[in-house]
C-alpha positions in Angstrom: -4.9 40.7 148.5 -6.5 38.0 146.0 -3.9 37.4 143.1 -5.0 38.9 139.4 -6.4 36.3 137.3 -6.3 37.2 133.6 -9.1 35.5 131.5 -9.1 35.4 128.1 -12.5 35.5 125.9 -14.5 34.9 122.8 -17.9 34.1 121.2 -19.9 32.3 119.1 -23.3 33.4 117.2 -23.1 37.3 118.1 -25.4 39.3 115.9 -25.4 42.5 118.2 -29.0 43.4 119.1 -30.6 41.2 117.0 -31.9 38.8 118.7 -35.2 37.4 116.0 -34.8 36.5 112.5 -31.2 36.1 112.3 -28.6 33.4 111.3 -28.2 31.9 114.8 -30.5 30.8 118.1 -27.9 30.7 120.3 -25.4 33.0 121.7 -22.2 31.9 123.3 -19.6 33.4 125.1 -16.4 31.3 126.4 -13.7 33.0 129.2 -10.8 30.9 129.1 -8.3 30.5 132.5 -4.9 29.0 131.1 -1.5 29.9 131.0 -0.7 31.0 127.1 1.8 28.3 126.8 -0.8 25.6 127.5 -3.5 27.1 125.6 -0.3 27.2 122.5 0.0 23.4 123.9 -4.0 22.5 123.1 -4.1 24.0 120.0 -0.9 22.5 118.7 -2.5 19.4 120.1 -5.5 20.5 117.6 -3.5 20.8 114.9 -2.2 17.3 115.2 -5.3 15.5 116.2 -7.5 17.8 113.7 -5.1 19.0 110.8 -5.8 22.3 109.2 -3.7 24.6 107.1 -5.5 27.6 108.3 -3.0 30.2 110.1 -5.8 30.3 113.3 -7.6 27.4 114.9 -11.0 27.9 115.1 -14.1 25.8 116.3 -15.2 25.0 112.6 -12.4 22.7 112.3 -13.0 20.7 114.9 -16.7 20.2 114.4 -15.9 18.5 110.9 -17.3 14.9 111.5 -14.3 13.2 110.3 -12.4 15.1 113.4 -14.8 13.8 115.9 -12.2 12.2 117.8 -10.3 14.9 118.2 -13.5 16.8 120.0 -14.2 13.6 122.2 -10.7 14.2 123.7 -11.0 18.2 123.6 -14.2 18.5 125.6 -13.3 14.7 128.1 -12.3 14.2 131.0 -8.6 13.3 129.9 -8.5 16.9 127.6 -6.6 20.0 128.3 -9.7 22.9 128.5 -12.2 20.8 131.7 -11.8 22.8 134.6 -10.3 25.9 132.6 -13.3 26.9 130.6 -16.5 28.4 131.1 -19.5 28.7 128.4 -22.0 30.9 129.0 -25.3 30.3 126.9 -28.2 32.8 125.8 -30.9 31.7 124.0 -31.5 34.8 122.3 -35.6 34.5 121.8 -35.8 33.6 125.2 -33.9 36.4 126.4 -36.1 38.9 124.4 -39.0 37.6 126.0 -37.5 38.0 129.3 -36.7 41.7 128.4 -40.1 42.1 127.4 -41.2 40.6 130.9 -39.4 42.7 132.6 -40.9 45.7 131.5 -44.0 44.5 133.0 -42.6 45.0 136.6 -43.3 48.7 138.3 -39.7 49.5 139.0 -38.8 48.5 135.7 -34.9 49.8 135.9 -32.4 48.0 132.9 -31.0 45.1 134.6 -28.3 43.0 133.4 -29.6 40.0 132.1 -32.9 38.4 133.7 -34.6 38.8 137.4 -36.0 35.8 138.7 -40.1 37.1 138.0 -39.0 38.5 134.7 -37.2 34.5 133.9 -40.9 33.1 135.2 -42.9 35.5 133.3 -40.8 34.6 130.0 -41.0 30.9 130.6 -44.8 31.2 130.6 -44.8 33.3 127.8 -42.8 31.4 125.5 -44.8 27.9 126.6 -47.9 29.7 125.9 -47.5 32.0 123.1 -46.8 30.0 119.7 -49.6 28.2 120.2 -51.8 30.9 121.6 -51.1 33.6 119.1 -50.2 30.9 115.8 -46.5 31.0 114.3 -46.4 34.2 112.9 -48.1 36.7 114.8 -45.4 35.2 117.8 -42.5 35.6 115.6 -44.1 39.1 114.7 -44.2 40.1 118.0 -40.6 39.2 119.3 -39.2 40.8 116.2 -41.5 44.1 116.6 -40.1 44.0 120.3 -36.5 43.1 119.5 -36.7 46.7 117.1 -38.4 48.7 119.7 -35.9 47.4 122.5 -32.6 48.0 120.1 -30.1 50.9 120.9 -29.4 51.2 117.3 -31.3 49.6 114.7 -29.9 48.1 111.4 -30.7 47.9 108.1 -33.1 51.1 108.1 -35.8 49.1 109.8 -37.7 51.5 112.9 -40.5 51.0 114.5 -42.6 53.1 117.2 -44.0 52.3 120.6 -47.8 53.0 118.3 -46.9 50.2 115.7 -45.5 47.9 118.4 -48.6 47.8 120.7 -51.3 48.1 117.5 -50.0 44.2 117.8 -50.2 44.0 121.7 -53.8 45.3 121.3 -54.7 42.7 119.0 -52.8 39.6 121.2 -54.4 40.9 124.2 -58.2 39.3 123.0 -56.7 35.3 123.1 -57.1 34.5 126.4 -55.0 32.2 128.7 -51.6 32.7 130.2 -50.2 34.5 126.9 -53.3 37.0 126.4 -53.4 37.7 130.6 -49.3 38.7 130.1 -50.4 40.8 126.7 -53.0 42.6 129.0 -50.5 43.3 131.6 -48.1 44.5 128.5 -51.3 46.8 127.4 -51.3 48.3 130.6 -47.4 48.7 130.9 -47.1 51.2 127.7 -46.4 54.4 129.7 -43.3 52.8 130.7 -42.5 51.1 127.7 -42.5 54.8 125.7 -40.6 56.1 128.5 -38.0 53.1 128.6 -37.8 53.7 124.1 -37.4 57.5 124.6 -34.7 57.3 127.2 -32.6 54.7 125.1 -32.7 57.0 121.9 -31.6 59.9 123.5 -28.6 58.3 125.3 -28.2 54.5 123.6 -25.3 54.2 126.4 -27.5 54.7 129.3 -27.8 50.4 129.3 -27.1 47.8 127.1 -30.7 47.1 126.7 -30.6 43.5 124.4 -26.7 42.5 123.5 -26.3 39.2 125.5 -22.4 39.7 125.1 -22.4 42.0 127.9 -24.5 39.7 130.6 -21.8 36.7 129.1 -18.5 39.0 130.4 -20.4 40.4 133.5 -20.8 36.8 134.6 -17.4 35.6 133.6 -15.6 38.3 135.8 -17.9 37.4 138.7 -18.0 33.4 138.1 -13.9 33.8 137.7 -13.3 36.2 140.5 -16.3 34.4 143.1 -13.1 34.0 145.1 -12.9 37.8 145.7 -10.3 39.0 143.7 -9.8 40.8 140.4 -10.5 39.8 137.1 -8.9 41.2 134.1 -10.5 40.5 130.6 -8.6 39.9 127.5 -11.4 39.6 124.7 -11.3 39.0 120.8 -11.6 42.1 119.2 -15.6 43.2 119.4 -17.1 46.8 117.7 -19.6 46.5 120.6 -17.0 46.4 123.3 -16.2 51.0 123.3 -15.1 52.6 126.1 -18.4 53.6 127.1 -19.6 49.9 127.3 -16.2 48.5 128.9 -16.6 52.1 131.7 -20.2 50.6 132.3 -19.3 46.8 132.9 -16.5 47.7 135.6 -19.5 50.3 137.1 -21.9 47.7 137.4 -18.4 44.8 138.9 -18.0 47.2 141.6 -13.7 47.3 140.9 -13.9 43.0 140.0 -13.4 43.7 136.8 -9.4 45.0 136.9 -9.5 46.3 133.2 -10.5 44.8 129.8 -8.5 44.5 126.4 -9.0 43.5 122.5 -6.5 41.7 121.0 -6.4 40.4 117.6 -7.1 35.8 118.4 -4.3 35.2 115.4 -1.9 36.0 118.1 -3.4 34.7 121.5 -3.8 30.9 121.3 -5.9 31.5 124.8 -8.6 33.3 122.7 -8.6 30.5 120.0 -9.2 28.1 122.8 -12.3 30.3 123.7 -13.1 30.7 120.2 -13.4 26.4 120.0 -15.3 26.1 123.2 -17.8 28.8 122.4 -18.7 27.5 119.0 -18.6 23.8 120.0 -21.1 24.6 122.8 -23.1 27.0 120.9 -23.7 24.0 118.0 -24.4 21.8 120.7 -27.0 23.8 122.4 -28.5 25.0 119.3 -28.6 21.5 117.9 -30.5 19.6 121.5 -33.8 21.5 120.6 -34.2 21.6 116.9 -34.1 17.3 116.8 -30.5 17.3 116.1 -29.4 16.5 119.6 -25.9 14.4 120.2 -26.4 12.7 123.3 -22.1 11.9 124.0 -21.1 15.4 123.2 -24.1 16.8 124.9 -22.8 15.0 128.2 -19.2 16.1 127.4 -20.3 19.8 127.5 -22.6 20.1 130.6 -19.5 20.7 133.2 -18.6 23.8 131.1 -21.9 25.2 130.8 -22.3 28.4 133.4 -25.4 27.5 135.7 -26.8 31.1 135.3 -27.1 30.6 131.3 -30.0 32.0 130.0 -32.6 29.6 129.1 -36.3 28.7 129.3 -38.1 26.3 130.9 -35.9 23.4 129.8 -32.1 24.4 129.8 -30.7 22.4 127.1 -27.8 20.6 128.3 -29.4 20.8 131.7 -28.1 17.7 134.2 -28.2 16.3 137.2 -24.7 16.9 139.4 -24.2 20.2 141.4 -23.2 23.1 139.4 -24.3 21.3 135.9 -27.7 22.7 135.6 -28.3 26.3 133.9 -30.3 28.2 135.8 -34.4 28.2 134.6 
């Protein structure tokens, strides 16, 4: 039998199921493979090259521009984490497009994360529609979507499968690529109603929208592609119950040999995964808002998990086999 390999995980710009409108663009998720005595070795490393009195290390402290050269030697070649980390990105407006794609197909059945047609379909989409639709009827339209698609939805809002497609009706009448998809949306309502009404009466059928549970699905398979089993430890999460954790080992087929929260204060291995996740999150988040940093950019591509969700051009993407996220 393969040997156990225990992973340890955290993330970076989780906001549960919203996925439009919130404080972040980018989800992600870091699984950690290292011994706890050199992940305590890295962060006392941290601590020296990046002083801070705080009682746990976290990726904040690192990012501060006058610790720069302490992130060079984190993320290089000559650091502690290459080879023992993996960053799984979602960019979370791309990712509701893709949900909403895949409701177009006739066997619509939850997935996790995105099929290939549904990825295409989304790419398309998100080329075409800003500009087809304007800025705000786009935005109004992912975020009516990103509502209708929740299993629980905050804040009070709620919105019906009516309200939602008043919109598709009207996007419909553009033309192009983006109007062509809205028709095909149109047409697809008997299954989006059927899709809402089976998630309200049983929200733990499917995690329909949170990308944290694609992220740990593809850590235990990208960890364990050797064929053994993969135990999680995780940073505490209120979206990680029993129900979801029962789920994930369902959908692992017995790869995934158990999952547990611990509080990061006491497991340096998750505080590692806590820096990686929220370096690589900045990172991606800052390449395609016009704050890209081309050396720390290249420093994070070998940790970036090719099946990443992203659009039609991955940020980070580049050029050596198993450095590009998947499109």
């Amino acid at each position: 039998m393969s040997e156990l390999r225990e992973i340890a995980c955290d993330e970076s710009g989780a906001e549960g199921e919203k996925l439009v409108g919130g404080n972040t663009d980018v989800f992600a998720h870091a699984s950690v493979l290292m011994t706890a005595a050199a992940a305590a070795d890295c962060i006392g490393e941290l601590r020296e090259r990046a002083p801070t009195p705080a009682g746990e290390y976290c990726a904040g402290h690192v990012l501060r521009g006058k610790h720069r050269a302490a992130l060079l030697w984190l993320l290089g070649p000559h650091g502690p984490v290459l080879g023992n980390v993996r960053v799984f990105l979602t960019d979370k407006t791309f990712y509701v497009a893709g949900k909403i794609a895949g409701l177009l197909e006739e066997d619509h059945a939850p997935r996790i994360g995105l099929d290939p047609h549904a990825r295409a379909t989304a790419v398309t989409l998100c080329r075409e529609g800003p500009r087809a639709f304007g800025a705000e009827r786009w935005a109004a339209f992912l975020d009516s979507f990103n509502y209708l698609l929740r299993a629980k939805n905050g804040q009070g809002v709620t919105t019906s499968v009516e309200e939602t497609f008043g919109l598709v009706d009207e996007l419909r009448g553009v033309g192009g690529p983006a109007g062509e998809i809205m028709e095909s949306l149109w047409r697809a309502r008997p299954r989006v109603a059927t899709f809402r009404a089976r998630l309200l009466s049983d929200p733990y059928v499917f995690p329909a929208l949170d990308p944290l549970i694609p992220a740990i699905v593809q850590a235990v398979t990208s960890w364990g592609a050797g064929g053994g089993p993969v135990s999680v430890v995780h940073d505490r999460q209120t979206t990680l119950t029993d129900e979801r954790v029962a789920q994930m080992r369902e959908i692992l087929g017995g790869r995934m040999a158990g999952l547990r929260l611990v509080d990061s204060f006491l497991d340096e291995r998750v505080q590692v995964a806590d820096v990686l996740a929220g370096v690589a999150r900045k990172i991606a988040s800052d390449e395609p808002n016009g704050r890209a940093d081309p050396e720390l950019s290249a420093l994070i591509r070998p940790y970036v998990d090719e099946s990443s969700i992203w659009g039609e051009e991955p940020a980070l993407a580049a050029s050596g086999p198993g450095e590009v996220m998947s499109r």
